[in-house]
N, C-alpha and C positions, 0 to 999 in steps of 0.2 A: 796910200797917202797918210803921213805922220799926223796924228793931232799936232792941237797949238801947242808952240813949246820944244816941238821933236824933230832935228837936223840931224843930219851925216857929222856934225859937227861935237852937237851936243852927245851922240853915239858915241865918236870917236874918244871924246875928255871922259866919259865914260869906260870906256876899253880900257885904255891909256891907264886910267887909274886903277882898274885890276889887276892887270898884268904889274903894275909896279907893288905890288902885295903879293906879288909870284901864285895866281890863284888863275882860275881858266873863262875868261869872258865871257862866258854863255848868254844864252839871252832873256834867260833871270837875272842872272847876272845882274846884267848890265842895267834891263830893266828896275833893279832892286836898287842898283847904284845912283838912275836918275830920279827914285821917289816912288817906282812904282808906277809912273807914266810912260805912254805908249803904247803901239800894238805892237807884236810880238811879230808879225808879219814884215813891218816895217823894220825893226831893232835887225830881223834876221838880214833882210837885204842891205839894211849900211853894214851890219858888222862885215857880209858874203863882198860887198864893195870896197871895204878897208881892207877883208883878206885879201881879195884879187889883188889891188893895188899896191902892197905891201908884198907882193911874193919878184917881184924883179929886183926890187931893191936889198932882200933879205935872200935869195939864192945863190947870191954870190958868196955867202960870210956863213949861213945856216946850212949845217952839213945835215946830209940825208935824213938820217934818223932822226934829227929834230921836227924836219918836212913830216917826216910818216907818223911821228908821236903825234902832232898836230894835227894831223889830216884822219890819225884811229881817235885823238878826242874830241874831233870835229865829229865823226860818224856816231862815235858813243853816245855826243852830246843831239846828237838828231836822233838817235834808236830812244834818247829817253824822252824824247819828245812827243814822239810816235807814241810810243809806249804810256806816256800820259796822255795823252789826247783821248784813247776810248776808255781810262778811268772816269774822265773828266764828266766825260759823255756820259758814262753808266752813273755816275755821281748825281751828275745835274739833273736824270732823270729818276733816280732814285729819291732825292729829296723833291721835286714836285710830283712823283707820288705819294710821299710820305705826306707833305702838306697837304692834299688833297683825301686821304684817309683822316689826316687827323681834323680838318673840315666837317667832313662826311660824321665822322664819330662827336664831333662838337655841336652838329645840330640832331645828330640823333641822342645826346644826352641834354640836348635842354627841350627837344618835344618830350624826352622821356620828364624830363622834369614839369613841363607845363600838365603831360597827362596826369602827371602824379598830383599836381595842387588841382587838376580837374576831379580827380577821383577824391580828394581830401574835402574838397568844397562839397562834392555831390553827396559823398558821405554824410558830410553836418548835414545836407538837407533833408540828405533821408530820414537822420537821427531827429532832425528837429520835425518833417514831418509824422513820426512816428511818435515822438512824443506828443504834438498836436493831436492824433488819432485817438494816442490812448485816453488823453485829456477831456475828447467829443464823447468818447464812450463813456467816460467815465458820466458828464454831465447827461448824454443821453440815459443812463443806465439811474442817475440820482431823477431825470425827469419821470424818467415811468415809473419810478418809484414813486415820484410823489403823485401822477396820474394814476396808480391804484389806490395811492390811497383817498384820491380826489374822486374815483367811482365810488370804493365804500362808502366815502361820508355822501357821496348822490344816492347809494341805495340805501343808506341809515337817513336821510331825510324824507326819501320816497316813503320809507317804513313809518316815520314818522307821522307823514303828510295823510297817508293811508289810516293812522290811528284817529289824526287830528279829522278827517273827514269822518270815520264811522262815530267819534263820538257826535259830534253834529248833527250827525242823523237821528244818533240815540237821542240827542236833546229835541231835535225837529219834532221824533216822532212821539215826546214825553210833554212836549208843548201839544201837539194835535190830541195827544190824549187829554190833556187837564182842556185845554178850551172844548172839548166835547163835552168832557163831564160839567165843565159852567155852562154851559147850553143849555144842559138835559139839567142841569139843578136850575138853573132858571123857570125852565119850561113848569118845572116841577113844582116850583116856589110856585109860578102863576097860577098854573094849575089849581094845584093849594089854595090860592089865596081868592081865586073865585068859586071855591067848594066851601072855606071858610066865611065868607058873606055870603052865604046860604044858609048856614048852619045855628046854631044855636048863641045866641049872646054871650051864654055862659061860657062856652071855650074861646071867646076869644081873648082872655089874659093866655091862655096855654099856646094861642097861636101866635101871641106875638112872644111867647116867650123862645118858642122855637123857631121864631122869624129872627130872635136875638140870636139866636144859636145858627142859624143859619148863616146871619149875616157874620159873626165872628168868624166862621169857617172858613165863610167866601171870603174876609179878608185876610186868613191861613192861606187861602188860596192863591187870591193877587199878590201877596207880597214873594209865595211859591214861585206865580207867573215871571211875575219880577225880576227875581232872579236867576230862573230859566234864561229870560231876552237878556239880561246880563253874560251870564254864562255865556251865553251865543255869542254875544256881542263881541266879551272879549277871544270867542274861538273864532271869527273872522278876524279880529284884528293878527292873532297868531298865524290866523292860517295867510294873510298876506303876505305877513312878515316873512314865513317859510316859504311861498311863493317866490318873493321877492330874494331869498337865499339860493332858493331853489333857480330861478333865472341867471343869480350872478354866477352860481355854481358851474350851470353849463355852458357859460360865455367863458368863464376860467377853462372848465376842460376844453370849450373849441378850440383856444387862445391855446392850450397845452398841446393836441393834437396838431396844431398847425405847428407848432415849433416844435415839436417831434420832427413832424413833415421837414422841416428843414434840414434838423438836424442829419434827419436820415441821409439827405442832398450831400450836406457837407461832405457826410463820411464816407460817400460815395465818391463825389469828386476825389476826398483827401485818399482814398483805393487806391483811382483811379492815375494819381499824380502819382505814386507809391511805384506803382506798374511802370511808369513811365520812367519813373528814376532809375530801380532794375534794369529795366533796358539800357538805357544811356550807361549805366554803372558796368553794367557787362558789355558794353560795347567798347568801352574804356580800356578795361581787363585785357579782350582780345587786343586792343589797337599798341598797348602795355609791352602783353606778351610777344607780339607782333617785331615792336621797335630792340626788344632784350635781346631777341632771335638775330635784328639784323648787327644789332651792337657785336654777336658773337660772332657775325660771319664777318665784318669789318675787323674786327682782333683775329680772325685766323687768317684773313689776307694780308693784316699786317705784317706774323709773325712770318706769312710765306715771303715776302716782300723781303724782310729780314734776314730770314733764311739765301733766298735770292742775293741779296748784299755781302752775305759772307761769301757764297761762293765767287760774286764777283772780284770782291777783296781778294783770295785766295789765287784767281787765275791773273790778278793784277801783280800780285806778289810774285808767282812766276814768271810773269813777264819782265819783272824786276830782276829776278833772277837770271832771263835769257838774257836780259839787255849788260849784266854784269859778267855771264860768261863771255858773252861774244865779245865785251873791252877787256877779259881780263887776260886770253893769248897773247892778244898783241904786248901787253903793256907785258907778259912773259921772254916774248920773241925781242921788245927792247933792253930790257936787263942781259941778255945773253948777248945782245947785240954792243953794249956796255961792257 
């Protein structure tokens, strides 16, 4: 059945108008003549309609040879039809495997592309993980630096703390000595002084003179005492102070030790992410090398595909060939026949 458009009619003003160009109505022809519309199926049974109907009218007036010239360019013009049709076929299936190759190779170049910004991304992160790492080392390695030197100055206060105690002792035990010796000079003085209201009237200017002398001593001695409890005094207030150095000293190192402790976590985790990136980063690589593999085996199907196409071309072109011998006897056996 004709599409819209396509009569025995419209066929025929078509025919009509080749033949008067003296050229052979084929059914390109014809088809080319009405724009390219129609089926070819349909063109062939009006034009096989217009021959039939036309051979009563024209066998009276058209001698043989024109019958037979017609009827070998009627069969030429069917051999090349033939003869096109399994081009057509090889054709149309060569290009939707072509299209379907060049598909196949269009997503496998843009996963290769996606893994490629995957491996570029993963990259930065390794780099920037690895710069972070060295970054933690670098501050772990300045903390325990400053954690040695935060022990030495704990054991240069300890040494210190240790000085500031023995001297204290020294002072303790230079106090227990001078208040024993005021004791026994006391005792001594009493002693004294009820031996001396025994004694004679006459010594007693010698005894108060050496009561003078005494009491001058003793207050050589008190203002001594004096500043022993001084001394002391200010060696507790140092030795709190150092105390009190000494307390914030170890709350710094525990504070330092704990942020060690972290630090150590960190750099453990930042390993640990490190390992993890590797993985992924070589999982990449194989899935990479993977997709290039099959890139290579999609181009050598292509170029067999290819190869496939020439030699189709090649048996097409023979076929061109047999279809131009078998018209070209007759149109031989007409010239002789001329």
């Amino acid at each position: 059945m004709a599409r819209g458009g396509i009569n025995k009619a419209v066929v025929q003003t078509a025919r009509l108008a080749i033949l008067a160009r003296g050229e052979n109505p084929s059914i390109d022809a014809v088809r080319i003549e009405m724009g390219n519309t129609g089926s070819k199926t349909t063109i062939h049974r009006y034009l096989k309609e217009l021959d039939d109907g036309a051979e009563p009218a024209e066998s009276s007036s058209e001698p043989l040879d024109d019958e037979l010239a017609a009827l070998v360019s009627h069969l030429a013009q069917r051999l090349r039809e033939q003869a096109q049709e399994p081009i057509d076929q090889a054709r149309a299936l060569f290009e939707q495997q072509r299209a379907e190759l060049d598909k196949q190779l269009s997503e496998a170049r843009q996963a290769n592309t996606l893994l490629q910004q995957q491996y570029e991304i993963q990259s930065l992160a390794y780099t920037q993980e690895s710069e972070a790492l060295e970054s933690t080392r670098a501050l772990l390695q300045g903390e325990q630096t400053r954690n040695a030197g935060l022990n030495q100055a704990l054991t240069d206060f300890e040494l210190r703390l240790q000085d500031k105690d023995e001297q204290i002792r020294s002072l303790e035990e230079k106090h227990l000595h001078t208040r024993d010796a005021l004791e026994h000079y006391r005792n001594a003085v009493k002693e004294q002084r009820e031996q001396e209201q025994n004694r004679h009237e006459g010594q007693v200017q010698q005894i108060q003179m050496e009561l003078r002398q005494a009491q001058q001593s003793a207050l050589v001695r008190q203002d001594e005492i004096t500043q022993l409890h001084r001394d002391n005094e200010r060696l507790l207030t140092e030795n709190r102070g150092t105390l009190r150095e000494l307390s914030l000293l170890q709350e710094q190192l525990k504070q330092t030790h704990h942020r060690q402790d972290q630090l150590l976590e960190q750099v453990n985790r930042i390993d640990s992410e490190r390992t993890l990136l590797q993985e992924r980063l070589r999982t990449a690589l194989l899935e990479s090398q993977s997709l290039k593999q099959s890139v290579e085996e999609h181009a050598q199907a292509n170029k067999s595909l290819e190869a496939e196409l020439t030699q189709t071309q090649s048996h097409l072109e023979q076929l061109r060939l047999a279809a131009v011998v078998a018209t070209t006897p007759d149109a031989v056996e007409q010239q002789k026949d001329d």
